[in-house]
Structures are given as C-alpha cells and as structure tokens.
LODO-945203 format. One line per 3 residues: number of its first residue (from 1); their letters; for each residue x, y negated, z of C-alpha. Coordinates in pm, 1 decimal. Example, Ala and Ser with C-alpha at 12.3 -4.5 7.8 and 13.67 -1.06 7.14 Angstrom:
BEGIN
1) AS) 1230.0/450.0/780.0  1367.0/106.0/714.0 .
END
This chain:
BEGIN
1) XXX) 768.2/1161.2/-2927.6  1030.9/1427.2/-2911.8  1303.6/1165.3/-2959.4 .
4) XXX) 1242.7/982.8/-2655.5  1463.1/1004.6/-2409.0  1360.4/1142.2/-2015.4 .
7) XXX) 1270.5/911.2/-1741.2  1500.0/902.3/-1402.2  1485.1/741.4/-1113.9 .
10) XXX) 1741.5/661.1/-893.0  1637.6/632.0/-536.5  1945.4/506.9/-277.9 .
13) XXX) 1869.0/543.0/116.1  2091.5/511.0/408.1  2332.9/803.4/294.8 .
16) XXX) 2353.1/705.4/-52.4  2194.3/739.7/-363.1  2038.9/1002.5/-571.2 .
19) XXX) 1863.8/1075.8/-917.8  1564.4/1220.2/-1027.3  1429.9/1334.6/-1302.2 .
22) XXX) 1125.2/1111.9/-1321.6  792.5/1166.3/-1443.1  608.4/1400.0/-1585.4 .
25) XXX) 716.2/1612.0/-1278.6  675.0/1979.7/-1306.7  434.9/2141.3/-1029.5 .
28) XXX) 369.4/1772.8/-895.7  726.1/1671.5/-730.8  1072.5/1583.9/-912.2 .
31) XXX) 1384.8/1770.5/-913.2  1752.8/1640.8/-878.2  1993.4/1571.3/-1191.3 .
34) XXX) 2252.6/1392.4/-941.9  2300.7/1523.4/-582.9  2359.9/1260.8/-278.1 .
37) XXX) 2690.5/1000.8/-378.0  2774.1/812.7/-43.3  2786.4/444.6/-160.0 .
40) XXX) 2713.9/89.9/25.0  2517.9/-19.0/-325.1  2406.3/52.9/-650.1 .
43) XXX) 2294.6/-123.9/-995.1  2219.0/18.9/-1348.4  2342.9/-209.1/-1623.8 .
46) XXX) 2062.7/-321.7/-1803.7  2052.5/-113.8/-2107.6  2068.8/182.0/-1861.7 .
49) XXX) 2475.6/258.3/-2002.2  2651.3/254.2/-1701.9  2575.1/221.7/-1355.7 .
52) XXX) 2804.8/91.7/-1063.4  2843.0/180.0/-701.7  2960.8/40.2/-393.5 .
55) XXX) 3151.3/265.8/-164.3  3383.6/241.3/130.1  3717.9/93.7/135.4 .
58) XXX) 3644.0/-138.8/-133.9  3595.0/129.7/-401.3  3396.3/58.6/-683.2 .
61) XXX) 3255.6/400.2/-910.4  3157.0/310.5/-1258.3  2958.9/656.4/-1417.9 .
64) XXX) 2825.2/712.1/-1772.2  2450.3/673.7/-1715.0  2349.7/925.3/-1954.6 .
67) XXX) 2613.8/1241.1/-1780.2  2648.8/1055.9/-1469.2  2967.7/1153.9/-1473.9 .
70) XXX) 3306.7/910.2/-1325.7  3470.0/713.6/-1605.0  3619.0/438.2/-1403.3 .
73) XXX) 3688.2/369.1/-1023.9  3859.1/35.2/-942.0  3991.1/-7.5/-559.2 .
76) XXX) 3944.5/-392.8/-455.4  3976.2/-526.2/-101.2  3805.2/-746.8/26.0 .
79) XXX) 3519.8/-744.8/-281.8  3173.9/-870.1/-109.7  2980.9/-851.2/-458.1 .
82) XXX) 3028.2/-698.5/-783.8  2777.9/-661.9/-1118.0  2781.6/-504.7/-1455.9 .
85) XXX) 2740.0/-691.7/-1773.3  2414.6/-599.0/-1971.2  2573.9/-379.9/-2154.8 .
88) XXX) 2807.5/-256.6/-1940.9  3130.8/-336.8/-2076.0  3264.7/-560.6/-1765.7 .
91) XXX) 3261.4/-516.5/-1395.7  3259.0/-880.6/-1252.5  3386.0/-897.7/-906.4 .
94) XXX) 3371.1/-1145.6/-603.3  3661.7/-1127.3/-302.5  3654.6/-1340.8/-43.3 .
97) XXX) 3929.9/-1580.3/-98.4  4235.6/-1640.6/153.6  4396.5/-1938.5/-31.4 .
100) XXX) 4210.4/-2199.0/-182.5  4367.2/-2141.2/-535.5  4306.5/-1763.8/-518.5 .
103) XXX) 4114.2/-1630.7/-829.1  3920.0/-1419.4/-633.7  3641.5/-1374.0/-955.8 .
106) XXX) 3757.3/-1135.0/-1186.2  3634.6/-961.3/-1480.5  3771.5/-599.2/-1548.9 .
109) XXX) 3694.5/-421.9/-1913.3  3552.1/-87.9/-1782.4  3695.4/142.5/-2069.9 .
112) XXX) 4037.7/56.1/-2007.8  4034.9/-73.7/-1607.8  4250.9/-388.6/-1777.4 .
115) XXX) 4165.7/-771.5/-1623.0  4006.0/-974.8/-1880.8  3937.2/-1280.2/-1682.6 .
118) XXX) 3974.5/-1447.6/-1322.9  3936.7/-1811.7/-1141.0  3827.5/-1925.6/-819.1 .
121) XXX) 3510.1/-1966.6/-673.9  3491.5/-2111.2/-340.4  3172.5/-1921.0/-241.5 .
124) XXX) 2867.4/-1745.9/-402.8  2529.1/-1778.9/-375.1  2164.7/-1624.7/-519.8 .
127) XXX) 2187.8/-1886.7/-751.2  2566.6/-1876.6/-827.2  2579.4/-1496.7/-853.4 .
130) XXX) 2710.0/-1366.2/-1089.1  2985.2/-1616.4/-1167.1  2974.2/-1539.2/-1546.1 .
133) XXX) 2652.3/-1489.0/-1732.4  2632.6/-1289.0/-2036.4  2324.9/-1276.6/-2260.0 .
136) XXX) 2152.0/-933.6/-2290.9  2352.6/-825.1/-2643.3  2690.0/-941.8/-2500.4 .
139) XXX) 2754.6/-1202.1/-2779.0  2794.5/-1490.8/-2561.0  2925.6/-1592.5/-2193.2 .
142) XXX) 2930.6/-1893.8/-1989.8  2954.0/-2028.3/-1640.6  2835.4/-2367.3/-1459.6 .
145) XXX) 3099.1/-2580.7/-1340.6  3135.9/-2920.7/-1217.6  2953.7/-3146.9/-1468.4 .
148) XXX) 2958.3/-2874.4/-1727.4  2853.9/-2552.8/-1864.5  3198.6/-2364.8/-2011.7 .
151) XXX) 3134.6/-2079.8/-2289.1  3399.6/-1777.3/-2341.9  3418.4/-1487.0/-2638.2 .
154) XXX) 3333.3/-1195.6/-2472.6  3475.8/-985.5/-2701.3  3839.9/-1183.7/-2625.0 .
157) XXX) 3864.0/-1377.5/-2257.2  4227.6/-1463.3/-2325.8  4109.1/-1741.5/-2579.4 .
160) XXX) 3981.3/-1922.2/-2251.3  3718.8/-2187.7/-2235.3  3577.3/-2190.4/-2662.9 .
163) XXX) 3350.6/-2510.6/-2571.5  3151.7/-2680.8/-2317.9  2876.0/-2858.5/-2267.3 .
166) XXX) 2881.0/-3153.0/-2059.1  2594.5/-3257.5/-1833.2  2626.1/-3514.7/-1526.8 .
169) XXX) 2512.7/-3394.1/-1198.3  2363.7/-3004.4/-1376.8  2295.8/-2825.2/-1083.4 .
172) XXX) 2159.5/-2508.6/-1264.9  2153.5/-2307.4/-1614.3  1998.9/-2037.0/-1770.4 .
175) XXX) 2118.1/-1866.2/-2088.2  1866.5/-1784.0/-2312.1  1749.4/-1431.2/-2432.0 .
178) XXX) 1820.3/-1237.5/-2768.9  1930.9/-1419.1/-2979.3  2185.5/-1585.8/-2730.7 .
181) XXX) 2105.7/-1961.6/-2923.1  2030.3/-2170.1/-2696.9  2090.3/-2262.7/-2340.8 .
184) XXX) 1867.8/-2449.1/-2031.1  2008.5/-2681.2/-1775.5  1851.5/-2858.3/-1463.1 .
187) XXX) 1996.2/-3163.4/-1323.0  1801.8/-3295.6/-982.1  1684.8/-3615.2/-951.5 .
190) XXX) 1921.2/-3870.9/-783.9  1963.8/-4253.3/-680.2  1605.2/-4312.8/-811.5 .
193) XXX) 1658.6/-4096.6/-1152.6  1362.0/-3855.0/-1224.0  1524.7/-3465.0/-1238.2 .
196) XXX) 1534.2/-3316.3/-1565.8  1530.5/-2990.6/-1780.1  1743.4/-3012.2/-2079.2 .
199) XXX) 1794.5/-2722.1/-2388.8  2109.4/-2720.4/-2593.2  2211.0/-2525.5/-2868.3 .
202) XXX) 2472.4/-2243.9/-2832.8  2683.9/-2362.6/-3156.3  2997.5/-2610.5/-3057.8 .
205) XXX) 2821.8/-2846.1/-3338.1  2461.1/-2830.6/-3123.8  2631.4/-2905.2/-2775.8 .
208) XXX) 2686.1/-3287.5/-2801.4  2299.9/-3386.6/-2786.2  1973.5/-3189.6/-2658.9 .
211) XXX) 1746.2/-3020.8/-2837.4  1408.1/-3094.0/-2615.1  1445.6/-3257.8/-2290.4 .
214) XXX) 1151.6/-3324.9/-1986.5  1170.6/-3576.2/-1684.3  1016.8/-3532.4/-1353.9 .
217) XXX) 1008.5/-3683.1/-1005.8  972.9/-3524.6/-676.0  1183.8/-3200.0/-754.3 .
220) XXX) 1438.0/-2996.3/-574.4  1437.4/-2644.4/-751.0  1381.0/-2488.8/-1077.8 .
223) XXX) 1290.6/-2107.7/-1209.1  1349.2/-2082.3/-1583.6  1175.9/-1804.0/-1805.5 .
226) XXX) 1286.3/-1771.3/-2145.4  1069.5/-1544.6/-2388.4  1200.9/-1270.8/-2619.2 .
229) XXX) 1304.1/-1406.9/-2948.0  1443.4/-1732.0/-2750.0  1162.8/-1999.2/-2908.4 .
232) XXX) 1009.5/-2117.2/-2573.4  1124.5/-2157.0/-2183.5  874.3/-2220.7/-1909.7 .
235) XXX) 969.9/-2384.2/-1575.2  875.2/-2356.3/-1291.4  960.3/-2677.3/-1088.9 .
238) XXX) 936.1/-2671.8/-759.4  919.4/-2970.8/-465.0  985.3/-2955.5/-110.5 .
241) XXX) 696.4/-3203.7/-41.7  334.2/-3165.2/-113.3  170.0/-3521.8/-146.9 .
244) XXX) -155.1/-3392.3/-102.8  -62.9/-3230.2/219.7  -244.3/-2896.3/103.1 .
247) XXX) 38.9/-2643.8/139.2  299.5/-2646.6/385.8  592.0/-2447.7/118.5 .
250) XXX) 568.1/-2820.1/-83.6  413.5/-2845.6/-440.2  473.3/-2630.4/-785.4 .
253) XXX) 422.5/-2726.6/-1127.3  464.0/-2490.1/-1488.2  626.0/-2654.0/-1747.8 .
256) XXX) 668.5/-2550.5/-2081.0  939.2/-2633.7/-2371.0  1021.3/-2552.0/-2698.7 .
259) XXX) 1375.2/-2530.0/-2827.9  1266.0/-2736.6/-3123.2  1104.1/-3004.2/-2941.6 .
262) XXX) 741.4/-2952.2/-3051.6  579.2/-2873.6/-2724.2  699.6/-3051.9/-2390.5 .
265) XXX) 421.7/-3047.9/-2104.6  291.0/-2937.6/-1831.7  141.3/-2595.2/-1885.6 .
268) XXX) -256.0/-2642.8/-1823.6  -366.0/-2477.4/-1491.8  -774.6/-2449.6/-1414.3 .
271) XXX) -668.4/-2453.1/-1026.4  -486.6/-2654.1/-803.5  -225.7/-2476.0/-580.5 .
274) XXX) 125.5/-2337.0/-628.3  221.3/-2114.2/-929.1  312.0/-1816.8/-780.6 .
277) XXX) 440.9/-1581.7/-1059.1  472.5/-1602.2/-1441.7  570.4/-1379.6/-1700.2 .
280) XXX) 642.2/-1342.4/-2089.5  477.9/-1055.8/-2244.9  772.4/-836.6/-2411.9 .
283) XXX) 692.4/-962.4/-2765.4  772.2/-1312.0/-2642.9  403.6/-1426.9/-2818.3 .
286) XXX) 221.9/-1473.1/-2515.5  273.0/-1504.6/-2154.8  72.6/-1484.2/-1821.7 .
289) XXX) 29.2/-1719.0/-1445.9  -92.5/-1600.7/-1135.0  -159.0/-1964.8/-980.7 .
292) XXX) -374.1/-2127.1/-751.1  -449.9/-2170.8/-344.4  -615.1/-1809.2/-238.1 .
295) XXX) -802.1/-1600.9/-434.6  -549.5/-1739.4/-700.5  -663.2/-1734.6/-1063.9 .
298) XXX) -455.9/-1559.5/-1351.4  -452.6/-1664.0/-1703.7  -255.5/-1532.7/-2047.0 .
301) XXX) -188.7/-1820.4/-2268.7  -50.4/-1821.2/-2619.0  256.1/-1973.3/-2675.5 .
304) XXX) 67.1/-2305.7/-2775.8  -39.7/-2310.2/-2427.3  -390.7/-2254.2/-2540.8 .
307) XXX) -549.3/-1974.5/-2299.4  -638.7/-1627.9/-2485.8  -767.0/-1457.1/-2161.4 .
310) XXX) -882.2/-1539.1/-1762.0  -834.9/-1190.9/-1571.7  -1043.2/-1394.0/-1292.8 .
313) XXX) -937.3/-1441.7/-899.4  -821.6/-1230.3/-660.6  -546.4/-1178.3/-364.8 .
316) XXX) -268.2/-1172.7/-623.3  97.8/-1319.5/-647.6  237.8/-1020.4/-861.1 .
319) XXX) 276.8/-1041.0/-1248.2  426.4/-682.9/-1423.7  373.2/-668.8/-1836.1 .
322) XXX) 445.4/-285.4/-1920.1  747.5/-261.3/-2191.7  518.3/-240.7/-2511.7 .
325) XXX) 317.2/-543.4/-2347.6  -32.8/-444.0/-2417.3  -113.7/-372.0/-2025.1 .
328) XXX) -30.3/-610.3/-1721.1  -63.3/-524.5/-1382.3  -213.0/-773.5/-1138.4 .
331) XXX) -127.6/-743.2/-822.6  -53.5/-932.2/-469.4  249.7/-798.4/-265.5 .
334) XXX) 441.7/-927.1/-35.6  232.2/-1100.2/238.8  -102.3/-977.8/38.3 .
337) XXX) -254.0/-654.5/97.0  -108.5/-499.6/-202.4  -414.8/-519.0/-462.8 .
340) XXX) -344.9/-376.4/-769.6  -598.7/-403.6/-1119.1  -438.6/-315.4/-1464.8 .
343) XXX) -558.0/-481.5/-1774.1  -577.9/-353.7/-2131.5  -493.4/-732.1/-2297.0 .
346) XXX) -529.6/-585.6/-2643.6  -902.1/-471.7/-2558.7  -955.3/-781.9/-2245.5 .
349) XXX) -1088.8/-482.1/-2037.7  -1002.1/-361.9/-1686.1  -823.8/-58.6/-1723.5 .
352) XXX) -826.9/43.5/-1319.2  -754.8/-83.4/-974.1  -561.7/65.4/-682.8 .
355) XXX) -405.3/-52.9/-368.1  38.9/-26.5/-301.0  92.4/-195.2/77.6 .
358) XXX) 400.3/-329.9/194.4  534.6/-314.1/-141.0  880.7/-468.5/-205.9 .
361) XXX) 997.1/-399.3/-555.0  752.9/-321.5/-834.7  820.6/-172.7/-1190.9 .
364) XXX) 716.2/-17.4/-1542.5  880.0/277.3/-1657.0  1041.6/254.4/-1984.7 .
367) XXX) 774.3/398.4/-2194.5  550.5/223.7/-2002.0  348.9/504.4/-1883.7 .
370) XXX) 400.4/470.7/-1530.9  453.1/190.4/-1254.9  611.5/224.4/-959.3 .
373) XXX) 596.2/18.4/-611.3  869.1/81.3/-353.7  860.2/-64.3/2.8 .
376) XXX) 1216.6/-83.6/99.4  1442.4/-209.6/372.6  1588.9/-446.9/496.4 .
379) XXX) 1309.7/-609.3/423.2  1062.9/-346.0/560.7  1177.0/-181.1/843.1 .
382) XXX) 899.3/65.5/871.2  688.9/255.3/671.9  943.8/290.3/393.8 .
385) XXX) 873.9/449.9/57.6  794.8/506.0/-290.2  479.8/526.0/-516.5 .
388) XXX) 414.2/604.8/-871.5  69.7/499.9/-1011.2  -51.4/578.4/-1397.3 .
391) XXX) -88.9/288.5/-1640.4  -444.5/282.8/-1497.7  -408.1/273.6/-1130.6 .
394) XXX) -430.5/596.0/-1072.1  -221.6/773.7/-810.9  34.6/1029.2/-945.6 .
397) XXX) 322.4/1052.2/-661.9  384.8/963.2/-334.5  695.3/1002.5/-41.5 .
400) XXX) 751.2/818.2/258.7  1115.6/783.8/386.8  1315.7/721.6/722.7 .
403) XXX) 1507.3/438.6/528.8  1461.5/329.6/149.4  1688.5/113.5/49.0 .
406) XXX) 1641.5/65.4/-326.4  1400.2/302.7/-553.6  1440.4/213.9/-975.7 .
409) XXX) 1387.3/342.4/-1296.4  1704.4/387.5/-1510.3  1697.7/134.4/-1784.2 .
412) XXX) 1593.9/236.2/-2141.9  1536.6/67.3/-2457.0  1165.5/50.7/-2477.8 .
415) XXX) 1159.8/97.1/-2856.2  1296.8/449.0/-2838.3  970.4/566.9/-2680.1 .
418) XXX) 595.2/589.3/-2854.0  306.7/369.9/-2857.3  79.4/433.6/-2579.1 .
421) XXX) -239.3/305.1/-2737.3  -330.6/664.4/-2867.9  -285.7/766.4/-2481.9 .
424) XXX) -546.9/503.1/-2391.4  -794.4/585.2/-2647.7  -805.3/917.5/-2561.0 .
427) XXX) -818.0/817.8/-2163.4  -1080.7/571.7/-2228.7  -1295.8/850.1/-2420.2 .
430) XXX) -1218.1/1108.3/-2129.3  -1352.4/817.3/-1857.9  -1663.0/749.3/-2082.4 .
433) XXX) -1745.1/1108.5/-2019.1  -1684.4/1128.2/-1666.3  -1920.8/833.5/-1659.1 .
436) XXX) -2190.3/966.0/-1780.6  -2192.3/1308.7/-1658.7  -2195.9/1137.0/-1318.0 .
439) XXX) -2429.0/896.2/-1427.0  -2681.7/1193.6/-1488.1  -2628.5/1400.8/-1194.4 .
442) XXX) -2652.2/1104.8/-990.3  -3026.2/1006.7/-1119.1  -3141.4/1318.8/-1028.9 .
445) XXX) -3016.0/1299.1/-669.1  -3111.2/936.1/-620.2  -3378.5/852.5/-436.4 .
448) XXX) -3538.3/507.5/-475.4  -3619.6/284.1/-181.5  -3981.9/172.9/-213.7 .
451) XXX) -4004.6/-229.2/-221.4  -4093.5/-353.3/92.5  -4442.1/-494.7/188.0 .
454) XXX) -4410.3/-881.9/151.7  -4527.4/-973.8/512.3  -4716.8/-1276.7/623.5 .
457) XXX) -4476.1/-1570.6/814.1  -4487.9/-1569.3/1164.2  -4623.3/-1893.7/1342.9 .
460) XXX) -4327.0/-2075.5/1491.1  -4335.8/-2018.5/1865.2  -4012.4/-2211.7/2052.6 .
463) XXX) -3735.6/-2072.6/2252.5  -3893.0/-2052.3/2573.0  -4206.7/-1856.6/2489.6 .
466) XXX) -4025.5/-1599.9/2299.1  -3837.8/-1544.8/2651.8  -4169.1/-1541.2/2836.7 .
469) XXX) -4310.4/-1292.7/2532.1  -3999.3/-1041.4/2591.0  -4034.6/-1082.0/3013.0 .
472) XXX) -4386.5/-965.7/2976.7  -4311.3/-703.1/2718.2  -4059.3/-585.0/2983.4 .
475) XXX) -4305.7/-584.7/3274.5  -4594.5/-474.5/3062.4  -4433.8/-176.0/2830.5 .
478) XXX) -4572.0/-417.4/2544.3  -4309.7/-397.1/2182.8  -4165.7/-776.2/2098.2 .
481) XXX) -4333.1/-652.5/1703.8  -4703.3/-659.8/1898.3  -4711.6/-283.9/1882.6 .
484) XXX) -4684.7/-37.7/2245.9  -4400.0/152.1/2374.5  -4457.6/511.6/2465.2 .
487) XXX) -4477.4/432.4/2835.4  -4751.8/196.9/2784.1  -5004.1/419.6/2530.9 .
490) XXX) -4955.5/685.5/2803.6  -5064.6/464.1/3095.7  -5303.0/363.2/2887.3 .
493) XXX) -5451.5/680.2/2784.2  -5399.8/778.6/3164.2  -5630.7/460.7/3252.2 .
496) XXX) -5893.4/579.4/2990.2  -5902.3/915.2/3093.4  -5958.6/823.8/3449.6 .
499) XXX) -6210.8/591.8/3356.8  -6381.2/900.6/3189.5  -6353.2/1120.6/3477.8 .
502) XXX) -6513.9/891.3/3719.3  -6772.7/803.8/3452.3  -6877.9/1170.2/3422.6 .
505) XXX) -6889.5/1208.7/3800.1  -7129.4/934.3/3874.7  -7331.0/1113.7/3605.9 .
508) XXX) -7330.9/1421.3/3769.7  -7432.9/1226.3/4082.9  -7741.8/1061.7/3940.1 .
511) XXX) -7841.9/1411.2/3760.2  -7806.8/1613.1/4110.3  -8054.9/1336.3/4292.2 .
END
C-alpha cells in the first residue's frame, strides 16, 4: 500500500540510542534516520507518537516520533523511573522521596511542560509501575490504593479522584482494553478466605457490585490478559506450592471470565504442567496457550474455550500473534534453545521454522511482515544482538553487538498497513514450485538402497563362548561373522601351495625310480 507508513527500528546500546530505517533494507543493511542521542533509557509511547529518553542529570527528552525532533525536555532530580501515556500526552514520573509526605509521582502534560497531577508513593515496584494507568485511547485513568481502585479524567486531573471502587484487601488491577469499560481486580486469599478475581464496570453506577467474580485457593500471584474489544479476561493464577510435587516454580492454572458473567472456569488444558505463555489474537476472537511440563503443548481456543487448533509439542514457552493475527509464532526462548515454527491459523498449516538463541525480547513489525528477536543485556552479557526473520522463518538480517541494550520496532497502528494474505498466497505458490523442481531433480540423483536379505536367527550361544569364539578368531585370523581375514586366506593358500609343491616332488621321485 502506498499509504503505509515506513518501518523503524530503534536500537539503544551502551552509548545511546539510534534509529533505523527498518525493513525492506536497500542492498541488504539499513541506513540511519536518527544519529547516536546519549541517553540512560528509552520508550516509544504506544501508538508510536512520542518517544522519551533518559539522559544525565535527570533530564528527560520528549521527541515527535514521526520528525524525531525535541518538543519537550523536563529537568527532574532525583527521577529513578519515568513512562509515557499510550498516547503520549503525559510523562509520569517517579523521584525518590526525602519526606514521607513528598509527592514525588507526578504527571506533566507534554505540550505545555505544565503539572497535571502528583501524590506520594512510598516505593515502586514491577507491579506498581507506573503509578497511574491509562487505557490505550486515553479516556480513562486510575490507580490502586489501599482498599481501592481511584479513577481520574484524563482530559482534567484538577477534578481529583471522579470515583472509586472499593475492594478489601485488592492487591492488584488491570484496566481493560479499548473500550476502557471495565476493570479486573485480584485480592489474595487470607485468614482461610479463597483469593479472588473480580470485574467491575468503569461507570460510577457499575462500581458498587461485580460484574463476574471467581474464587480460588492456594494462590499468591495473578497475570491478567484482556482481549481487544474488552468482552473476556484470562488469568493466569499462579501458586507458590505445587501439591503434586512435580515442579519446583509451584503450580499454574488459566482461568477465563467474561465481563457479563456467562463463562467463569478454568480454561481446559490437555496437559498437566505450568502455563507458560498466553495470548489474544489481535481481533480479540480467539486466543492461544503454550502449556504443559516439556515438550509443552500449544492450543488456540475460541473465545468459548472450545479448541479450534493443536499446533502440537515442542521446546516452546514463547507466544507472538503478528498484528493482523492470521500468523503466530511458536517459539521457546529464554532457557530453551530458541525454536521458532510460524503458523498460518487461517489455513492450520506450518508456514516455516527457524532457530533465534539467547533471545531476550521478541516482536512483529507493524505490518506484520517481519519478526524480530533481540538478545540484549543485562540480561545477556555475551553474544548480544539483533535478528530479523520473514513471516515464515526465514532469515532476512542479522548483527551482533559489543552491548545491546534494547532493539524495537517503532509503534504503528496496524490498520494503516495492507493485508498480508495476498503476500502468502503468492509465497505459498513460489514454495510449491521450489518443491517440486527439487522434488524432480532429486529422483533422478537418488539412488535406492536395495532391501536387505532377511537372514536366518543365530542360535543363542552365552557370554562366555562368544569370548572364547573372538580369542580364537584372534589367535586363528578367523572373522567373528564365520568368514577369514586376509591374513588367514593367505596362510592358507600358503599351506595349500606347499602342500602342492611337495606333492609334485614326491611325484617326480616315484617317476625318476
């Protein structure tokens, strides 16, 4: 499409960060658009708007994505963490406090540098990072707090707290997707009480009571995954304890709810083990589970739960739908080898296979044309680098580095590129010919091993005699398969003809008397 916009990548090592044009590179290897920015970190927001850096001194860049040109720079000391809102409206910030009633989280509009919002956190956390949570559109905000989830207008933070939801003992929350409607909370289980996962509406006259609601025992975490189009949320709960004593990391289940209600179960999984990664296709309609002890199993179910598809087992722990959601890559990073097979779930056929090691971060491009693995530090120490691999496995770039820090695409909307699906047709047609012209030549060149003569059983003949039979092989130039080593056919023959020599000279004797 000529409308789509240009892939880039922005890849940050020990200097700083760059950014590349990305794929299709011209003679095989990309060319600049940015030159080297020292920074300490960098993030895109995620429509790919604005993106932030990190630099010295507690200065924090904010450039247009599209120029990457300066718009904003805000000076903050002490600031350990900052983060763009999806659409890149707000820089949220996190200093480490020196007074207990220091707001030291603050919110700062990035068009006009003004402070929108602050309070105090004591610390942060994976979990607890950032503060603030806004859905992807920007139309709603909230934060957990202490028996509570509080909601704010983005569009106007001096109106404070607009409602809250109150929950005894939440421990964790997850807003859900576009459309912003509905939100997921986690409370552990204590004194006795089973945990439980809880939805709520969004809408001040939805908060007071739950929507759909499960129970468990014998959990201490949660993962929440909502789908696109915010209808379903699967969970992921996890306990530190295995009863079965299997695995040593504790015990995994995958639940699934449905904002109405409808569905509330456990999600059904063919093998027993941990669930180690799931995903929501990008039309929110189906979703996929890489699950099981080793070779785990994968699965796509609908979002009944009914499975539409078993991609079969493998060394896998990786889950990546491509942005238009008709191929998923398979693959096992981490710890694993770094197997990688991509699927054609439209047409339930193996598209191709490859292998990315020590593989850190993994991601589609935009259009969905291309994947890239990055092995990255701090994580990896050595062997640092980048790889780019066609929807179908295949190989396109490669560079190693003395220190990778962070390799990713720059966000785009996935709707402002084409459909790939003519690409694969005409792929799949191109392959089919390959296939066959090998196929031919091969034949020809082929030879075929004759079958092998069906030979009689041996009699059984016990330990000790087949010793004795190899000694006197040994000593007697005799083969262990009954037939005789070259030594022994030319003693033989040596035997034989002496035998004939002294045969012919008694002969001769007799004849001469």
């Amino acid at each position: 499409m000529s409308s789509s916009p240009s892939l880039e990548i922005l890849v940050r090592e020990a200097e700083g960060f760059t950014v590349w044009n990305g794929p299709p590179f011209t003679n095989g290897q990309p060319t600049l658009k940015l030159e080297r920015v020292s920074c300490s970190n960098t993030k895109f927001s995620v429509d790919g708007s604005k993106l932030m850096a990190m630099k010295s001194d507690g200065v924090i860049s904010i450039y247009d994505a599209t120029s990457l040109t300066e718009v904003r720079s805000f000076t903050i000391a002490n600031v350990t963490a900052a983060e763009l809102s999806p659409c890149g409206t707000y820089l949220q910030t996190f200093q480490k406090p020196t007074t207990p009633q220091e707001k030291n989280v603050s919110i700062w509009n990035t068009e006009t540098g003004d402070l929108a919002h602050s309070h105090y956190q004591k610390s942060i956390t994976k979990a607890s990072w950032p503060s603030i949570r806004f859905c992807p559109d920007e139309s709603s905000a909230c934060r957990l707090a202490t028996n509570e989830v509080q909601f704010f207008d983005p569009k106007d933070f001096s109106k404070g707290i607009t409602s809250r939801i109150r929950v005894p003992g939440i421990a964790a929350f997850e807003l859900s997707k576009t459309p912003a409607s509905h939100v997921a909370v986690f409370v552990p289980e204590s004194k006795g009480s089973p945990g439980s996962v809880q939805i709520f509406g969004c809408g001040e006259e939805l908060q007071s009571q739950p929507s759909a609601r499960r129970s468990f025992f014998r959990c201490s975490s949660v993962q929440f995954s909502w789908n696109h189009g915010s209808t379903g949320l699967l969970v992921v709960v996890q306990s530190d304890v295995d009863k079965t004593n299997q695995s040593y990391y504790g015990e995994t289940k995958l639940h699934y709810l449905t904002i109405d209600g409808t569905h509330e179960g456990l999600v059904p999984l063919r093998k027993e083990g941990p669930v180690h990664d799931v995903q929501w296709s990008f039309s929110g309609s189906e979703f996929a589970v890489v699950y099981g002890f080793m070779p785990a199993c994968v699965t796509i179910f609908d979002k009944n739960c009914k499975p539409l598809m078993e991609l079969g087992e493998g060394p896998y722990n990786t889950l990546r739908w491509n942005p238009k959601g008709r191929v998923l890559c398979v693959a096992g990073f981490g710890n694993l080898p770094g197997d990688m097979a991509f699927w054609d779930v439209v047409n339930k056929k193996q598209l191709g296979s490859n292998k990315a090691e020590w593989s850190v971060t993994s991601e589609w491009s935009p259009d969905g044309r291309y994947f890239l693995t990055a092995s990255t530090a701090p994580r990896r120490q050595i062997d640092n680098g980048m790889k780019i691999f066609n929807y179908d496995g295949k190989r396109y770039y490669k560079k190693m580095f003395e220190r990778l820090y962070q390799a990713e695409w720059k966000p785009e909307s996935p709707e402002r590129f084409g459909d790939i699906s003519e690409l694969i047709k005409s792929v799949e047609s191109l392959k089919l010919g390959e296939g066959k012209s090998q196929g031919q030549g091969s034949a020809q060149k082929k030879t075929i091993a004759p079958n092998p003569i069906a030979q009689k059983p041996a009699a059984y003949r016990p330990p000790h005699a087949k010793h004795a039979a190899a000694v006197q092989a040994e000593l007697l130039g005799i083969s262990t398969t009954g037939e005789m080593s070259k030594n022994a056919l030319k003693n033989k023959k040596k035997r034989e003809n002496k035998k004939a020599a002294a045969a012919a000279a008694a002969a001769s004797r007799s004849n001469n008397a």
